[in-house]
Steps between C-alpha positions, in 0.01 A plus 500: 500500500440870459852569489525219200272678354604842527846368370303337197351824411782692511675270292214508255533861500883541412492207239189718349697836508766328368296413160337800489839704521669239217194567270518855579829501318557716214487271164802594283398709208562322168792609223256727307789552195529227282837345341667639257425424175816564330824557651557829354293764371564629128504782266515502126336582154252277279571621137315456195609534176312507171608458156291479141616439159196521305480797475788586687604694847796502684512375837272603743580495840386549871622412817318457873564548809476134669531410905467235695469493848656197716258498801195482333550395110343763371566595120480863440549654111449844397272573208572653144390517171722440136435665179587351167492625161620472173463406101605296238533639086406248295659510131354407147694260258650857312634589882210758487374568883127334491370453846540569817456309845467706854407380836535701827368422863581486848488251758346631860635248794468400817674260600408278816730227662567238753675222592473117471689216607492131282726275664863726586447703247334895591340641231367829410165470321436881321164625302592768302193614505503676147228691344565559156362864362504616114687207344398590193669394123417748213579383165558795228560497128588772284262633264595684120606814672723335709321560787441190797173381557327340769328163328546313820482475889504185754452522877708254708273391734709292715755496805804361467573196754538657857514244697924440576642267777873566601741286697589721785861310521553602139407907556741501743792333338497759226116459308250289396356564167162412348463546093232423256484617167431405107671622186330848515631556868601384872397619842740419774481575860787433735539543862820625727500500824785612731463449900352810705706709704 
């Protein structure tokens, strides 16, 4: 009986090393780097251009540094700021010059970005993130002397629609552009995006 016993014990024992040693066992660490988000990583340029007619200025301009990493999605887009300027001469019915029209500013932005994904299709949601300083329209008229005269000034107060959302597909294939506008002028914004080295 003793030896039954002693054989019972033993056998208790190794069956209990035996779980101890299996829980013992190092747990495999888990994949700590996520999937990619995109397939490639890209570089390009966000540009803005802005044109008024009333009172007039040629085309303003300024491009952006844009990239996108693949891994995690991030959207990263260098600041900048645009200036803008410039005046209209408004004639009299004996084609005498009678008024004037300036306005002059400059946009301060910084842009942030990121990705989105409705359905297949990636997009790239942007705020500009403008700040619009000294947008400011002077009217002048001349007085006897011939001489212009301040008679009026108007703040613009606002900021110009920021918010932009970009089909990634579309940047790629050559640009996606984003316009709005009305008869005194147009903003329009377009993306290109060409794949990272």
């Amino acid at each position: 009986m003793r030896k039954n016993g002693l054989f019972l014990s033993l056998t208790f024992l190794i069956i209990l090393s035996f779980s101890v040693i299996l829980s013992c066992k190092k747990k495999e660490e888990p994949n700590m780097v996520p999937d990619p988000v995109l397939e490639k990583s890209y570089d390009g340029t966000l540009v803005v251009n802005f044109t008024n007619s009333f009172p007039r200025w040629s085309e303003t301009s300024l491009g952006m540094r844009v990239s996108i990493d693949k891994d995690l999605g991030t959207v990263l887009i260098e600041e900048g700021s645009l200036e803008y300027n410039g005046d209209t001469i408004l004639v009299d019915s004996h084609g005498e010059e009678a008024s004037r029209i300036e306005r002059g500013g400059f946009w301060n932005m910084k842009p942030q970005g990121k990705l989105s994904k409705a359905g297949n299709v990636m997009y790239i949601n942007i705020d500009a993130g403008i700040t619009v300083y000294g947008d400011v329209t002077n009217v002048y008229a001349k007085d006897d002397y011939g001489t212009w005269i301040l008679v009026a000034s108007e703040s613009f107060e606002g900021t110009p629609n920021s918010d932009l959302s970009f089909v990634l597909q579309e940047a790629i294939d050559g640009s996606a552009v984003i316009q709005s506008g009305d008869q005194f002028g147009s903003i329009t914004w377009t993306l290109g995006l060409v794949e990272a080295p």
